[in-house]
C-alpha positions, 0 to 999 in steps of 0.5 A, spaced: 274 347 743 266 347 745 265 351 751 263 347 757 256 349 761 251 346 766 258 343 771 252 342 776 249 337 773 254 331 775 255 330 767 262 330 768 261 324 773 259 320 767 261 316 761 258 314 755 255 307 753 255 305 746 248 307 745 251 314 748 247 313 754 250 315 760 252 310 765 251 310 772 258 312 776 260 311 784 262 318 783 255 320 780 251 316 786 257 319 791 254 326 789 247 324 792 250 321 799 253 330 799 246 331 799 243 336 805 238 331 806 243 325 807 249 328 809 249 328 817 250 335 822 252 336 828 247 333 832 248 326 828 249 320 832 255 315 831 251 310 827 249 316 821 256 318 821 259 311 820 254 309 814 254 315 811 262 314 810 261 308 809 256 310 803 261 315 801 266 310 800 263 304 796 256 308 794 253 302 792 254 297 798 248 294 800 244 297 806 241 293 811 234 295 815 238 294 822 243 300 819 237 304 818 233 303 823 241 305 827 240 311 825 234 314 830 231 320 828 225 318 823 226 324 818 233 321 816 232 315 816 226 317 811 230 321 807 236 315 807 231 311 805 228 316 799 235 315 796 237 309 797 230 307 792 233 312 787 240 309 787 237 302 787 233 304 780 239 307 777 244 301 779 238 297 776 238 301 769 245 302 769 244 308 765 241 315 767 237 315 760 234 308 761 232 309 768 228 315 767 225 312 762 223 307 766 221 310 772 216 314 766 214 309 763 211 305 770 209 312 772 214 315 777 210 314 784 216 314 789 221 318 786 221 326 788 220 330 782 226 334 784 232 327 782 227 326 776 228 334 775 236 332 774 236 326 771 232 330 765 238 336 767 244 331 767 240 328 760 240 335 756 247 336 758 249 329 755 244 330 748 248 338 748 255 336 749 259 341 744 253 345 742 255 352 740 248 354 740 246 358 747 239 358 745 238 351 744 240 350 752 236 356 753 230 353 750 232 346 752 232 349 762 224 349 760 225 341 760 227 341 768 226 348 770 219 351 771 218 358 767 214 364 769 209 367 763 208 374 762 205 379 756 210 385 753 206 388 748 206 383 743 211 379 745 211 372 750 216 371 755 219 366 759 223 367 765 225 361 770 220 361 776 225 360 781 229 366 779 222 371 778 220 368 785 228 369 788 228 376 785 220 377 789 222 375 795 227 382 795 233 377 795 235 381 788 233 387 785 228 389 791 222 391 789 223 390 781 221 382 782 215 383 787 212 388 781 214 382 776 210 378 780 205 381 781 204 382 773 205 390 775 211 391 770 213 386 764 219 381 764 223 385 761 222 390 766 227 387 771 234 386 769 233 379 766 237 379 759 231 377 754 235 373 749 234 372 741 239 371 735 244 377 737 245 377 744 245 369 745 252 368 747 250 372 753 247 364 756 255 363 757 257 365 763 251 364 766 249 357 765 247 355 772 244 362 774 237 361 770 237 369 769 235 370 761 228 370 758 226 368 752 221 370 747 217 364 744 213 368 739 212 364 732 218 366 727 223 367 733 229 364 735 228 361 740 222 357 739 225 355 734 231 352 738 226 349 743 223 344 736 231 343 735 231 339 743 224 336 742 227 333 735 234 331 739 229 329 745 225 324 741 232 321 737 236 320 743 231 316 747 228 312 742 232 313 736 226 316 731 227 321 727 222 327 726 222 333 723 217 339 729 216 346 726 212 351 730 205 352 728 199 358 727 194 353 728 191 346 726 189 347 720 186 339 719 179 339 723 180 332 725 187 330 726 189 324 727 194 325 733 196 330 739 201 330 745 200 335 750 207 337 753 205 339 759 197 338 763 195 344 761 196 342 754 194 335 754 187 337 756 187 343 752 188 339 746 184 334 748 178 337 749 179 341 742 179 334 738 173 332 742 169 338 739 168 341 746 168 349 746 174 352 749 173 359 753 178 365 750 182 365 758 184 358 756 186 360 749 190 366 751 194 361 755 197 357 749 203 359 748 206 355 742 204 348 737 208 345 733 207 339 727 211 332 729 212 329 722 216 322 722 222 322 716 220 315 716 212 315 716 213 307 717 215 307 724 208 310 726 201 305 727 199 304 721 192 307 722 195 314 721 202 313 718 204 319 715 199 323 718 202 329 723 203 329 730 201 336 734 204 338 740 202 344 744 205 348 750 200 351 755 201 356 761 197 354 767 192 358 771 198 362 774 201 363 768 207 358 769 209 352 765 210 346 768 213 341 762 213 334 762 218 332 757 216 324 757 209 326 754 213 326 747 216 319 749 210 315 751 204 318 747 208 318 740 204 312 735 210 309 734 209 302 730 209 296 737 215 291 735 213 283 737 
């Protein structure tokens, strides 16, 4: 029997449709409705209290604006309001799967990028289920989580950026994060598990804590489960399947066809097709590229067919990595269908 992980991402909530999409539940809207920012406090008034339970009980009844405007307090009606519009987009999709991509596709402009952030998570949650490798979940936090970058020696870590940021402010370890923080010590200074191959089954357990760093130098494990998630990533939502291997360099001095999986990674290779020089500082912050190559080329735009695809991520000017995982679903040249 698989072992479980990541219970916080309302996986459980769910079921699958034929597809293996995830179908939007009572149960799963329910859990917005136990959101601190919706649930009512002590000084809520009686019409709060009485939507919010009414909302708890059929969490996709319809909610006029005479209810709303009840409520009294601006900053609550705000945040109803905030997820009253999420909840519509997940009703409307029926699926967790099909409203993200929706909502990318339109370029999301009224959705906090905190509820993107758990679409994504509850997403990896599904496409992982019954996963024995630690390391490919590992890989996969950097889809939702933000991720601190540092330099030990030779070797490039990452480390969740909440956590890293948790220990700075002395909550944990004290002084050690702030050192870490400030770049004066390495990741592997502070009592975070760095994690490879060997020691990977110390993931379990700590599933929801974000507490282990990965190396993602070329040839390590790691980076290597993380090009079995973008695989995985690319065949759940669009039903393509690829093949993504890390790369030293791009060895074709015109390619054809690039996504960047971050901002800083699209600009960064979008100014190197264009023949533009690029300083050493912007270099040094590429921390991996990977070839994309399409098992079956004739699902790809005719005029590069059979041509590969590079991928890049890039640390920004603080050394964080900010991933945008819907660049790998909207900018592949797949074949349009009339």
């Amino acid at each position: 029997m698989s072992q479980d992980f990541w219970r916080n991402s309302g996986f459980h909530l769910l079921s699958r449709d034929a597809r293996g999409w995830m179908r939007v539940s009572d149960d799963y809207l329910r859990a917005y409705w136990l959101r601190p920012e919706v649930h009512p406090v002590e000084e809520s008034g009686d019409a709060e209290r009485a939507l919010h339970a009414a909302l708890m009980q059929a969490p996709q009844r319809t909610v006029s604006e005479d209810a709303l405007l009840a409520i009294g307090d601006e900053d609550a009606i705000d945040n109803y309001r905030t997820v009253l519009r999420f909840r519509q987009r997940l009703i409307d999709a029926g699926t967790i799967e099909g409203a993200y991509l929706q909502l990318m596709r339109e370029g999301n402009r009224d959705i906090p990028p905190l509820f993107i952030d758990q679409m994504v998570h509850v997403v990896l949650r599904n496409m992982l289920d019954g996963c024995e490798a630690p390391l490919q979940m590992r890989a996969a936090e950097l889809f939702f989580r933000e991720q601190k970058c540092t330099q030990q020696q030779s070797n490039l870590l990452l480390a969740d950026l909440e956590t890293v940021e948790m220990h700075a402010s002395g909550n944990q370890f004290g002084s050690l994060g702030r050192l870490l923080v400030e770049a004066q010590t390495s990741l592997a200074a502070v009592e975070l598990d760095v994690l490879d191959r060997d020691n990977a089954h110390l993931w379990w357990g700590r599933d929801s804590r974000h507490d282990t760093v990965i190396s993602i130098n070329e040839g390590r494990a790691p980076l290597l489960a993380l090009c079995e998630v973008l695989v995985a990533w690319v065949q759940h939502f669009l039903g393509v399947q690829v093949r993504i291997q890390p790369q030293r360099k791009i060895e074709e001095q015109r390619w054809a066809w690039h996504v960047g999986l971050d901002v800083a990674a699209s600009s960064l290779l979008n100014d190197l097709f264009a023949g533009e020089e690029v300083d050493a500082g912007r270099m040094r912050r590429l921390l991996a590229l990977f070839k994309l190559e399409f098992v079956h080329p004739q699902e790809m735009r005719d005029e590069v067919a059979g041509r590969p695809v590079y991928l890049a991520l890039c640390a920004d000017e603080k050394d964080e990595l900010r991933m945008k995982p819907q660049n790998l679903l909207l900018n592949l040249p797949l074949k349009q269908v009339n």
